[in-house]
N, C-alpha and C positions, 0 to 999 in steps of 0.2 A: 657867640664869638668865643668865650671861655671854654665852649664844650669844644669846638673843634680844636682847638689847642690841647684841651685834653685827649682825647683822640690821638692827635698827631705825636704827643708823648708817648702815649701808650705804643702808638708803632715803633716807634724809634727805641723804644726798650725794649719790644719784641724781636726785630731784625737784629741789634744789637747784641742777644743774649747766643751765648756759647755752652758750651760740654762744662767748662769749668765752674759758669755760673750756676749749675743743676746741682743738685742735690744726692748724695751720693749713699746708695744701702745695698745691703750684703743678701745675697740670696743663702735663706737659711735649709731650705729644703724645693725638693722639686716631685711632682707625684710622676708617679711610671708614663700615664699618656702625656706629662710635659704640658696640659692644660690648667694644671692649678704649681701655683708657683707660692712661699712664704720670703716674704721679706723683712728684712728687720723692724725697718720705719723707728729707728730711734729718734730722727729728726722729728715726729710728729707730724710728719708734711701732706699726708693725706689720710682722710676718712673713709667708711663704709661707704660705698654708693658713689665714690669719687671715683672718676677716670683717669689713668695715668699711663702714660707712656715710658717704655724701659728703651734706655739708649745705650749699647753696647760698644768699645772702642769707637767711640764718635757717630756711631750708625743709627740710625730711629730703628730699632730690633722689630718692637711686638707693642701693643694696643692692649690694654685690661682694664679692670674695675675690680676694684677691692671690694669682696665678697664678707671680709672678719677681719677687725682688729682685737688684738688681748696684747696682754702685759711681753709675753712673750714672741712678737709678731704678728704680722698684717696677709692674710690669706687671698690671695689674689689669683680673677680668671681670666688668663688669655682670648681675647674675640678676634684679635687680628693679630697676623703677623706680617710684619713689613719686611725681612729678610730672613726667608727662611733659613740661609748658613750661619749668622751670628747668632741664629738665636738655638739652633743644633749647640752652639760654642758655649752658652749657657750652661752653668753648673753649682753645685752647693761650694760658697763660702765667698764668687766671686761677687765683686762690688757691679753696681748700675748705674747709672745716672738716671733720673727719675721726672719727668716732665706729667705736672698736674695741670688735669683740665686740657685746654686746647693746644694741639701739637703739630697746628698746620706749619708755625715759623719756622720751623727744624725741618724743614721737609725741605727735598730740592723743586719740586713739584708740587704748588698750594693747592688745597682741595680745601673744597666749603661742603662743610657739611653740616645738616639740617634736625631740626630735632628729633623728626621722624627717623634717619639713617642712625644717629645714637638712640632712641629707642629701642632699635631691634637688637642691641646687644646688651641694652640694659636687664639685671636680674634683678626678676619679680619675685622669685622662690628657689627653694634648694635645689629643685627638680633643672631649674635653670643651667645648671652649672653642667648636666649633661650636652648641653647645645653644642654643635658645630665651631667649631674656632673659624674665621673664614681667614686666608690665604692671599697675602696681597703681592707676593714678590713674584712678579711676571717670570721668573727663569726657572720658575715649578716648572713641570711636566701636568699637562691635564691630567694623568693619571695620578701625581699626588695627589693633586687637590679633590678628586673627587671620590674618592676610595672612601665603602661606607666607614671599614675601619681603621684611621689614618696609622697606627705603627704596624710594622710587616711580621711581628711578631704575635704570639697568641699561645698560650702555656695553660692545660685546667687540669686540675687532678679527682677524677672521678671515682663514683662508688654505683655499681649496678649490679644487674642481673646475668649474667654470660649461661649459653646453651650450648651443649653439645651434646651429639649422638653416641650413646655408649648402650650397650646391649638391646641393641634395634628399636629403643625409644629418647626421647628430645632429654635429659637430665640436666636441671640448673642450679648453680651454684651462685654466691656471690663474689664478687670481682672487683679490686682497686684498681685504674689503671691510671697512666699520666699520657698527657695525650699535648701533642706539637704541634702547631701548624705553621708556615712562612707562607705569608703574602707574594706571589709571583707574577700579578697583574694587577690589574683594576678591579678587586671581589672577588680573583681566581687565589686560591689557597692552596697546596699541598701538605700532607698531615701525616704522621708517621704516631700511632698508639698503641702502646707496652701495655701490660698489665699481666697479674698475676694474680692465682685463689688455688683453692684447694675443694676438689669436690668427693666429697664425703662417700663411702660405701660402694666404692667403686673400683677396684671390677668387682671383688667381691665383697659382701658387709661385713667382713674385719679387715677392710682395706679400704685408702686412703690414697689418692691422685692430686698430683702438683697439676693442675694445668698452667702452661705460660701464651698468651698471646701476642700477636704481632699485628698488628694492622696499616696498610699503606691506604692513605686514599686523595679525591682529588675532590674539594666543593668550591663551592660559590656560595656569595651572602648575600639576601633581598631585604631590605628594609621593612622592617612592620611600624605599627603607631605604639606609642609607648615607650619608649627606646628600646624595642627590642627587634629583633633579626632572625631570620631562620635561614637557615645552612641546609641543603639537601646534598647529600654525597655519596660518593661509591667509590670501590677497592677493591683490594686483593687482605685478607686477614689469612694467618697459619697459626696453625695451635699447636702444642707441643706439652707430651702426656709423661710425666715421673711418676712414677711407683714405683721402690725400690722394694718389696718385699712381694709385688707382684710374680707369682712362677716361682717360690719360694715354697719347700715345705715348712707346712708350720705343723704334720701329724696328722692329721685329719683330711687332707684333699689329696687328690688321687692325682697322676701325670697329667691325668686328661684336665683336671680341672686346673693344674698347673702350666697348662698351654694354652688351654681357654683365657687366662687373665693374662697374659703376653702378646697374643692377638690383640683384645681386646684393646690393650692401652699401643699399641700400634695402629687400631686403625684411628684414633685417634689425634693421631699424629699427620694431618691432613688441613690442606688450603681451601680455600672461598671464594670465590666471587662476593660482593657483600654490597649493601647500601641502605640509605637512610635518612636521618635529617636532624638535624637539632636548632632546637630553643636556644636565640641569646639573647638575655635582659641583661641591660646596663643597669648596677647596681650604684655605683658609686666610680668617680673617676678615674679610670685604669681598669677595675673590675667590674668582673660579670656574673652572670646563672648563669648555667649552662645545662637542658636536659637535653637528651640523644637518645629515637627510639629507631631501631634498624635492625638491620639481619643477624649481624652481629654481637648485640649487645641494648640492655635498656639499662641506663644512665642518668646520672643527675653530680653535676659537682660544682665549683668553680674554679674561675678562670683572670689572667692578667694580660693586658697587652705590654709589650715593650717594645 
């Protein structure tokens, strides 16, 4: 008889609690993918290993578990999100409201859920924290929610090997470039990659070539095990050849060999057809590896989504 009275309290202070009754802490940082979040927790109101719910202007936002507490904040990962626009509204230094533990009575729509369903969001290890956020606000678009890589952005600054054809044989230099991509569909990308080097003894060997490249292309990304992805792509790449002392006399080279190094860095001043594919490992939340070996170019750098 006493237990069900217990019970019946404990409802009656569940249905009765409000926004004001919650606990309220500052978002002190946010990472690029918007999956790992720092909260103050100066209340001390939740632990490592604790589930907690973030409530934004009155709204159930988003679902987590606190990943790290220290002196200076409580490191927490996103599993669910209940609206996806308030929680886009999300940002460093605003306040939360903070629900620990079970957060069916805030809900307009009770759901029971079991300890195998919290299981599967629970973290075992650091590698964890790569996992899937899952997506609960039904006015997504299927194509949000299933996109391997959920932000449309994608930004890596690379260092490779770059070829071109200069005096009828393949000559390679090395190559920085910064390379783009925006998400346009559901794993369809479009990519636009700069880069610049200098290749050495070319046209002639007391001479020195600016190559600049330009690369348009279009991939898609398949999921591999490990958290990592491979990208196969194809484009249009234009190189574009500076020697400023090319066709110069320096005393010693004859007209002809002063025309011969003007051609030369002309004809390489020419477009591609090009294709390829790159390596992406999840290194850490927001970043990546990136290698890329193509027609183009052999590459290795990293990469950020936003």
């Amino acid at each position: 008889m006493s237990n069900a009275r217990a019970f019946g309290i404990l409802d009656q202070i569940s249905q009765s609690s409000s926004v004001s009754d919650l606990i309220t802490e500052n978002i002190l940082a946010i990472s690029p993918s918007r999956r790992i979040f720092v909260l103050s927790n100066e209340n001390r109101s939740f632990s490592k290993g604790d589930f907690i719910s973030l409530v934004y202007n009155a709204t159930l936002t988003a679902r987590a578990i606190v990943a790290k507490n220290t002196n200076n904040g409580s490191g927490i990962k996103i599993v669910k999100i209940y609206n996806w626009q308030k929680w886009q509204q999300l940002a460093k230094n605003i306040p939360v409201q903070i629900i620990r533990g079970d957060d069916s009575y805030f809900k307009a729509e009770k759901e029971t859920k079991s300890e195998e369903d919290l299981a599967v969001a629970r973290i075992e290890g650091d590698e964890d924290l790569f996992n899937s956020t899952e997506i609960l606000d039904t006015n997504l678009s299927e194509n949000e929610k299933q996109t391997k890589i959920r932000q449309d952005h994608f930004l890596s600054i690379n260092y490779g090997l770059y070829t071109v054809i200069g005096n009828g044989e393949n000559l390679s230099f090395n190559l920085f470039s910064l390379d783009y991509n925006y998400q346009i569909g559901t794993d369809f990308w479009l990519g636009i990659n700069a880069g610049s080097g200098t290749l050495q003894a070319f046209p002639a060997a007391n001479l020195n070539t600016n190559i600049t490249s330009i690369t348009l292309t279009g991939s898609y990304i398949f999921k591999l095990p490990f958290y990592s992805y491979i990208s196969p792509y194809a484009g249009f790449n234009y190189q574009m050849a500076v020697s400023p002392k090319a066709g110069t006399d320096d005393g010693t080279n004859t007209q002809e060999d002063r025309d011969l190094e003007l051609a030369q860095i002309d004809a390489v001043n020419t477009g591609s057809i090009i294709f390829g594919a790159k390596l992406i490992r999840h290194l850490a939340p927001g970043w990546y590896a990136v290698l890329g070996v193509g027609t183009d170019m052999i590459r290795g750098g990293v990469a950020i989504e936003f």
